[in-house]
Every structure is written in structure tokens, then in C-alpha cells.
C-alpha positions as CSV (number, residue, x, y, z in Angstrom):
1,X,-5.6,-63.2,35.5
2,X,-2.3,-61.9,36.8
3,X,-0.9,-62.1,33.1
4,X,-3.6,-59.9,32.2
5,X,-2.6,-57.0,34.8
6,X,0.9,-57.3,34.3
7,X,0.1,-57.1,30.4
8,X,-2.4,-53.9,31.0
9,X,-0.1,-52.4,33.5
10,X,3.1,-52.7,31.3
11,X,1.0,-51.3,28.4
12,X,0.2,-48.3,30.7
13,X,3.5,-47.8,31.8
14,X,4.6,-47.8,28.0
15,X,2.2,-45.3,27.3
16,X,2.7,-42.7,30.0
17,X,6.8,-42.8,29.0
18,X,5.9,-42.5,25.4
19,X,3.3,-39.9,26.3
20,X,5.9,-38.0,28.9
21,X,9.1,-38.2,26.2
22,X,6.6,-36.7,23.7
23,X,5.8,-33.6,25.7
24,X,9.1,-32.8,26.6
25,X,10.4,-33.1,23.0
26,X,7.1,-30.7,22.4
27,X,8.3,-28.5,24.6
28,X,12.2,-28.5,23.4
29,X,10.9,-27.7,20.3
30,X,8.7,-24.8,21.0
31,X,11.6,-23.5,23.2
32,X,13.6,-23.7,19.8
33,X,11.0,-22.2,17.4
34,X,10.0,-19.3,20.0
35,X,14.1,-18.8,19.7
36,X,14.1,-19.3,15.8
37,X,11.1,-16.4,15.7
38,X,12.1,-13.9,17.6
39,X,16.3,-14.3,16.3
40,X,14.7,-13.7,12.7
41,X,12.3,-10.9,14.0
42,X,15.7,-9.0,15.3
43,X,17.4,-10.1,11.9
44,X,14.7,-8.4,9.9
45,X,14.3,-4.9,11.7
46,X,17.9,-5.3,12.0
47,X,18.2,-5.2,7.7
48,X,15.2,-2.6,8.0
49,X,17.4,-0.6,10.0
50,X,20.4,-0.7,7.4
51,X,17.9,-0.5,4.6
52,X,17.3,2.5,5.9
53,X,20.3,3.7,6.7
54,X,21.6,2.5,2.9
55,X,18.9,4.6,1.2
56,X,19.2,8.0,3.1
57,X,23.4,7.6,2.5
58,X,22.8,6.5,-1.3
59,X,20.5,9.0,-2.4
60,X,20.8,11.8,0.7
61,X,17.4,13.0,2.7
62,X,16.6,15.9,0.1
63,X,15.9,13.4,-3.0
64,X,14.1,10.8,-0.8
65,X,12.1,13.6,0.3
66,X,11.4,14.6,-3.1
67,X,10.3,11.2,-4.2
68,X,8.0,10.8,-1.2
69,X,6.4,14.2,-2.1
70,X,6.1,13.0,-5.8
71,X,2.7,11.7,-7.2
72,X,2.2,8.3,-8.0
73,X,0.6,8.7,-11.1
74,X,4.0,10.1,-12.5
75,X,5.2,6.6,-12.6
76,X,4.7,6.0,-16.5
77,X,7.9,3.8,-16.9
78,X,7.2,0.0,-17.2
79,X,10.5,-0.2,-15.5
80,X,9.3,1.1,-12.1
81,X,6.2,-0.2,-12.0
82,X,8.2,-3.6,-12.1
83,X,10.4,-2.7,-9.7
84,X,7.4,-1.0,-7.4
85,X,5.4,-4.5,-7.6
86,X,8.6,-6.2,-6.7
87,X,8.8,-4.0,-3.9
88,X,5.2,-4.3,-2.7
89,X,5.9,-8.1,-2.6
90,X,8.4,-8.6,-0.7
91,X,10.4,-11.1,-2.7
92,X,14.1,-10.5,-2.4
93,X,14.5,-9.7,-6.2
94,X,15.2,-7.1,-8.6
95,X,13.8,-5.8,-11.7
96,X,17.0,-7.6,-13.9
97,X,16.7,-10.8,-12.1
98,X,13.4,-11.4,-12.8
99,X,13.8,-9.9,-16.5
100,X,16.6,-12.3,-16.8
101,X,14.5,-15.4,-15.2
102,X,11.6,-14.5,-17.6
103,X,14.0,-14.3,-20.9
104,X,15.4,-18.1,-19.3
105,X,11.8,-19.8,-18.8
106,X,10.6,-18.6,-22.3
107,X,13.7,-19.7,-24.5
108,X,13.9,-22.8,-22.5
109,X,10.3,-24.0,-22.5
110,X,9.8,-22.6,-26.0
111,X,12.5,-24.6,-27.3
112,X,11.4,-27.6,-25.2
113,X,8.0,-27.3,-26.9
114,X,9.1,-26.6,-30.2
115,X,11.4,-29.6,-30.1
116,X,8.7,-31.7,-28.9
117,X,5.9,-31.1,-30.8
118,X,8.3,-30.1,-34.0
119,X,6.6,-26.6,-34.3
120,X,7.6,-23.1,-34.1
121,X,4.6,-22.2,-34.0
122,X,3.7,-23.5,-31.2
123,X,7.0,-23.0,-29.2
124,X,6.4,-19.3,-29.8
125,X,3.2,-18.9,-27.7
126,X,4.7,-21.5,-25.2
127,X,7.6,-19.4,-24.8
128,X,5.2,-16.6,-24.4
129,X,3.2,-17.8,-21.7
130,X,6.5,-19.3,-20.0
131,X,7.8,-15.9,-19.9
132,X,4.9,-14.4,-18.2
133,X,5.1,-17.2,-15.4
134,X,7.9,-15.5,-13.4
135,X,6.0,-11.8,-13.2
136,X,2.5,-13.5,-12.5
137,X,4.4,-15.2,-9.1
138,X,5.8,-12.2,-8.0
139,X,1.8,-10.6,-8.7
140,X,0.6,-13.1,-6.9
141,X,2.8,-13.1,-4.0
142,X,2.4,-9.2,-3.7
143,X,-1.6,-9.9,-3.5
144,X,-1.2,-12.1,-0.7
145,X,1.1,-9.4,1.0
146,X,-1.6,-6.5,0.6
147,X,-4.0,-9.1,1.6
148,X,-1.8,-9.3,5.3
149,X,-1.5,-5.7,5.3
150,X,-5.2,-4.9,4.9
151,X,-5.8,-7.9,7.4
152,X,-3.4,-6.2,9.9
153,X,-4.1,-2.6,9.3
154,X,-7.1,-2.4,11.6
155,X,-5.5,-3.9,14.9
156,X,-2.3,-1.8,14.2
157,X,-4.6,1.1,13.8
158,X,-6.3,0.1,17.2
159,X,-2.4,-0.1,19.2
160,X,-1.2,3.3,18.2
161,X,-4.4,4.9,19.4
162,X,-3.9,3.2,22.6
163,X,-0.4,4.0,22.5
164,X,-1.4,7.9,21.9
165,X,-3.6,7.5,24.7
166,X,-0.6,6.5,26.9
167,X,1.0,9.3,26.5
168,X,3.9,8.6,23.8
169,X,4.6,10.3,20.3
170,X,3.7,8.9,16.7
171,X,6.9,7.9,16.7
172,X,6.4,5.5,19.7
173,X,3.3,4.6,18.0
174,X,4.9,3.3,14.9
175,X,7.7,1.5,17.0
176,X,4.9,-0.3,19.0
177,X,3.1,-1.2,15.7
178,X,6.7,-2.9,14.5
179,X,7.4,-4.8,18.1
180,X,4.5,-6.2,18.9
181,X,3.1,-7.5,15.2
182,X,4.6,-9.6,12.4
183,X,5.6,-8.9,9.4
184,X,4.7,-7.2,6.4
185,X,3.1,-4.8,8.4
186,X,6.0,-4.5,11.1
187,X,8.5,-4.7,8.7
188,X,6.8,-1.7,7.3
189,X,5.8,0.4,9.9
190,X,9.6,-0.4,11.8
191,X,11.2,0.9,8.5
192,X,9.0,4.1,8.5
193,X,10.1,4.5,12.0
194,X,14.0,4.0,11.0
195,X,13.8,6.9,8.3
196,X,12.4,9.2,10.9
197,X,14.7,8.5,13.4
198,X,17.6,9.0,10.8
199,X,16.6,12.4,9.9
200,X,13.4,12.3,7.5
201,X,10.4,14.7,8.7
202,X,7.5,12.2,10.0
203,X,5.3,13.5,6.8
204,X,8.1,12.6,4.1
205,X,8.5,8.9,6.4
206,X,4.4,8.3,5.9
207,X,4.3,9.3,2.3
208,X,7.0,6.8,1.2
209,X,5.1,4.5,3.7
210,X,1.9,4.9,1.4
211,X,3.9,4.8,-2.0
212,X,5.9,2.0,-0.8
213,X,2.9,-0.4,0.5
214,X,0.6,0.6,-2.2
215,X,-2.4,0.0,0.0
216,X,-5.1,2.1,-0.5
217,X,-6.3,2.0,3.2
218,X,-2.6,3.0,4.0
219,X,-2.9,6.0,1.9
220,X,-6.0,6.9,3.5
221,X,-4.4,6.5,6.9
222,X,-1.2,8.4,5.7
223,X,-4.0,11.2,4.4
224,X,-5.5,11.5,7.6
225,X,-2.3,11.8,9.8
226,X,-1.1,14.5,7.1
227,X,-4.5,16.6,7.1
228,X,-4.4,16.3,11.3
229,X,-1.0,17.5,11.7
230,X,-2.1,20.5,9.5
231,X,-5.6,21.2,11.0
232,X,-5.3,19.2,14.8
233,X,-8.2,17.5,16.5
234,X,-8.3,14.7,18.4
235,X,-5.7,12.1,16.7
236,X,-6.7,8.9,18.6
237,X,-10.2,9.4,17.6
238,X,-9.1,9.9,14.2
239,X,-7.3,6.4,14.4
240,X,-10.2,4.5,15.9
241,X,-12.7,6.0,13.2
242,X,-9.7,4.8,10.5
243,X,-9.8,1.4,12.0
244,X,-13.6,1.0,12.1
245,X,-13.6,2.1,8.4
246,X,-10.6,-0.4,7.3
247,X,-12.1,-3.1,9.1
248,X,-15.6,-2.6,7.2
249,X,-14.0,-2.3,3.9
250,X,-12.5,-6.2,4.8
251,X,-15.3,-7.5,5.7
252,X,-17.3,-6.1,2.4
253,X,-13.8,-7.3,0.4
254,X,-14.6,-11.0,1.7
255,X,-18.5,-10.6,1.1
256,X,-17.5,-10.0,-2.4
257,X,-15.1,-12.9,-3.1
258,X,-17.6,-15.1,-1.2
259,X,-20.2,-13.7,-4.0
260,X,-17.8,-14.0,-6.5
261,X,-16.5,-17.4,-5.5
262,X,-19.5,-19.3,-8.3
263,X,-18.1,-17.2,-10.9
264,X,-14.4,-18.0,-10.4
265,X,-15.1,-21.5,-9.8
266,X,-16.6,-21.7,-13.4
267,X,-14.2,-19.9,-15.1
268,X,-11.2,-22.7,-13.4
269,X,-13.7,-25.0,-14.6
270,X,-13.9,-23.8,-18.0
271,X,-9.9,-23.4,-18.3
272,X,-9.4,-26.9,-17.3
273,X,-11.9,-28.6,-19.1
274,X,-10.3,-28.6,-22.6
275,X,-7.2,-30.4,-20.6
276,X,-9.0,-33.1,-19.2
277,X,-11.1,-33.7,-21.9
278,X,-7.6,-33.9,-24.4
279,X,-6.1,-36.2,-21.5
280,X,-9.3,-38.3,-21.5
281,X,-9.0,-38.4,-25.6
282,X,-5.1,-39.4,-25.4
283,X,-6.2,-42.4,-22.6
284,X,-9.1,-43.5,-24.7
285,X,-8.4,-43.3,-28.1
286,X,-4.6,-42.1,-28.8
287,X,-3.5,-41.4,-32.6
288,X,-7.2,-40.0,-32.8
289,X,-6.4,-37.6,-29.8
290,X,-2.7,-36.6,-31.6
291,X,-4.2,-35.8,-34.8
292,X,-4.9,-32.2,-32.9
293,X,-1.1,-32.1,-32.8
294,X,-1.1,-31.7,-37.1
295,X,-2.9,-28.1,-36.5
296,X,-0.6,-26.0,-34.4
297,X,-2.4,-23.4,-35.6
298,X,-5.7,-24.3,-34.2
299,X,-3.8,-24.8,-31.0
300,X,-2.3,-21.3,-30.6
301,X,-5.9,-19.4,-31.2
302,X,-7.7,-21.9,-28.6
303,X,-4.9,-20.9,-26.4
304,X,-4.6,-17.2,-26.9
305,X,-9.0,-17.6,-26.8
306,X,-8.7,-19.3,-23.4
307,X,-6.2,-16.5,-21.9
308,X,-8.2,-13.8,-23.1
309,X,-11.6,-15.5,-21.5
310,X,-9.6,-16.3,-18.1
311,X,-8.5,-12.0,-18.7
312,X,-11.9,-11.0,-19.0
313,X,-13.6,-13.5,-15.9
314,X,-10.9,-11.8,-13.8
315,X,-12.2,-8.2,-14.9
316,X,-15.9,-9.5,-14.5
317,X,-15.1,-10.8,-10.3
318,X,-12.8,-8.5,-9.5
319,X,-12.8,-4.8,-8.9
320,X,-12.0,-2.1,-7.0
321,X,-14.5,-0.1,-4.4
């Protein structure tokens, strides 16, 4: 019986130092990472503030005021719309690195495949859709940036009326939006904040904010601030009407990808299936499965068919209200 309480007591005692040495090596380590966030949140306003500083003494306050007065529509070139959706992404890139990475993945995987399967013809289309790779991450990753921004606009909205309310100027507003949230959107609103506060009018510094982002609820914020200053009325009104309206426009975004979510399933479905089902063939029966290899030609139109089913799904599930 005494064996038995020594034996539970040592266990407990085991327990409670195991227990105690793991909360204060928790607690070290969210003492490091609270240190590790907010040293890179004064790195990054820090390289919005010489961002800012870098554009206004490279290309002067007159032209960057011209550019944020100029319409986006004007944009025809395929060059700066590459170099806008680089921007809007946030990847630390430019338009000749990723040209250059997309020339490398297709002349690398198109040889690869050519080599492989002893067929230009199919090395071509391989090279083709290795090529694309690079651009469709930097799309992606500038959806999932918008996506933050339209998920952060409506509390940032909600702060700079209160802030307004307090007594401060826009400016104050936009600095409080840029403290007290995380990036994109404080990265953002702190570099629309560094412009004005180096010499660009506040309607210039919320245009390029709206051309920059490329949000549409930004540009209807930006709009609204631009018709107030002109025609007054009560601004932090205006802002909580704007963040009602942004918020509803989420929440009818996410109604439609949940309505849309059968639809997309299928179509992954549907892309995939000819894989597996190849991939089953090569496991089951083998030379009868590589026989498909002998028409490279059939290959390329089932694979240019596929991409141009998986374009017109997208269209189908997604689109703009």
C-alpha cells in the first residue's frame, strides 16, 4: 500500500514539474513572438515610410499627383496591369522577375516533358501551362489579399469614425487604422498616411489609395470622402453608413461562394477525374494505359478541352455584383 502512494505521488510530482516547465517555456515563447510581431510591424511601416519617401523623390509630388488623378481604365498596357496585380498582391516581385521565372518554368518543364515522353508536341502545351504557373500564384495570392482587405475594411471603417468622433483629423484617422490593425490593410492605410504627411494633398493620397488596392469597396470609400470634402455633412455618419454597406456586401460575397461551393466542387471533380482514372489504368493494366502515350495529339486537345471547361466553370461561379 505504501508502494502505491509513493508511486502515485511521485507520478504527481512528475506531472506538476512537467506541467510547470511547460507553461513557463509557453510563456517565454509568447514573450518572444509578441517581440518578433510588433519588431516586424515597425519594420514594415518603417519600409512604408521610405517607400514613400522613395516615390515622391523619384518621380516628384506633381507626377504622382497626376497619376492618382488618372483613370484606371487608361491602363491598356499588358505591362502595367502585370505590374498593378503584382502590386495589389503584395509579393515582393517585379514585372521582369516574374517574366523571367515564367520564361525558366516553361523551357524547363517543356523540355523535361518533351524529353520524357519524346514529343514536341506535347512539351509545347506543357511548357505552356508551366509558364502560366508563376502569374496564376501571384493571382491567387492577390485574391487572398483583397479577400483581407474586404474582411478588414468594415472594422477600419468603424475606428476612424470613432476616431473623428474624438476629435482628431483624417489624418489621425488613417494613422489609427495603420497602428492598431495588421497588415494589408495597415500597411495600406499607414502608406496613404506617409504620402500625406510628405507633401501630397489628402485627395491625391486616397486616390492612389483606391488605384493602388484595387478594391472596389475602397473606391467607394475613397468616393465618398472625395464627394464630402466637396459638399460637407456629417463625415462620421458617412463612415458608419460605408461600413454597414461593406459589411453587407461580405456577407452576400460568402452567401454566394457558399451557393456556389456544389458547382466548384464538380468542376475539381471533373478536372481530376481523367487523372485518377489514367493512374488507376497505369496501376491496373500498364502498356494498355501507355498506349495513350502514342497519341500526343489526342493528349494536347483533351488538355487544352479541360482548361477551357475549368475557364468557363470559373465564369459560371464567379462574378461581380
Amino acid at each position: 500500500m505504501f508502494g502505491i502512494i509513493i508511486t502515485i505521488v511521485a507520478f504527481l510530482a512528475g506531472f506538476l514539474v512537467v506541467f510547470g516547465a511547460n507553461l513557463v517555456v509557453g510563456d517565454l515563447f509568447m514573450q518572444e513572438r509578441e517581440r518578433m510581431r510588433k519588431r516586424l510591424e515597425a519594420q514594415a511601416i518603417e519600409r512604408n515610410r521610405e517607400r514613400a519617401r522613395s516615390a515622391i523623390s523619384h518621380r516628384g509630388l506633381s507626377q504622382l499627383a497626376a497619376e492618382a488623378f488618372e483613370e484606371t481604365a487608361d491602363k491598356t498596357s499588358w505591362y502595367d496591369r502585370l505590374n498593378e496585380m503584382i502590386v495589389q498582391s503584395g509579393v515582393n516581385c517585379t514585372v521582369r522577375k516574374l517574366l523571367t521565372l515564367s520564361g525558366a518554368c516553361a523551357v524547363f518543364f517543356g523540355l523535361i516533358g518533351g524529353l520524357l515522353l519524346r514529343s514536341v508536341i506535347i512539351g509545347l502545351p506543357i511548357g505552356l501551362i508551366a509558364s502560366a504557373v508563376p502569374i496564376m500564384y501571384i493571382r491567387f495570392r492577390r485574391g487572398q489579399r483583397l479577400e483581407q482587405l474586404r474582411s478588414q475594411l468594415p472594422d477600419s471603417l468603424e475606428l476612424m469614425s470613432r476616431t473623428l468622433r474624438a476629435g482628431e483629423t483624417m489624418a489621425q484617422a488613417l494613422l489609427a487604422v495603420a497602428t492598431e490593425f495588421k497588415a494589408p490593410i495597415a500597411l495600406e492605410f499607414g502608406y496613404c498616411y506617409e504620402q500625406q504627411n510628405l507633401g501630397l494633398s489628402l485627395d491625391v493620397a486616397l486616390r492612389d489609395l483606391a488605384k493602388r488596392t484595387g478594391l472596389l469597396e475602397i473606391q467607394i470609400f475613397v468616393l465618398g470622402l472625395l464627394v464630402h470634402r466637396k459638399s460637407g455633412g456629417n463625415l462620421t455618419e458617412l463612415l458608419d453608413n460605408l461600413s454597414s454597406i461593406v459589411r453587407e456586401r461580405f456577407k452576400i460575397r460568402g452567401k454566394i461562394r457558399a451557393m456556389t461551393a456544389e458547382g466548384r466542387f464538380q468542376a475539381g471533380a471533373l478536372l481530376v477525374l481523367p487523372l485518377v482514372a489514367f493512374a488507376g489504368l497505369v496501376l491496373v493494366n500498364r502498356p494498355y494505359a501507355l498506349k495513350l502515350l502514342d497519341h500526343p495529339t489526342l493528349i494536347a486537345v483533351s488538355v487544352i478541352s479541360m482548361l477551357f471547361g475549368a475557364f468557363w466553370v470559373r465564369k459560371i461561379v464567379n462574378f461581380d455584383f
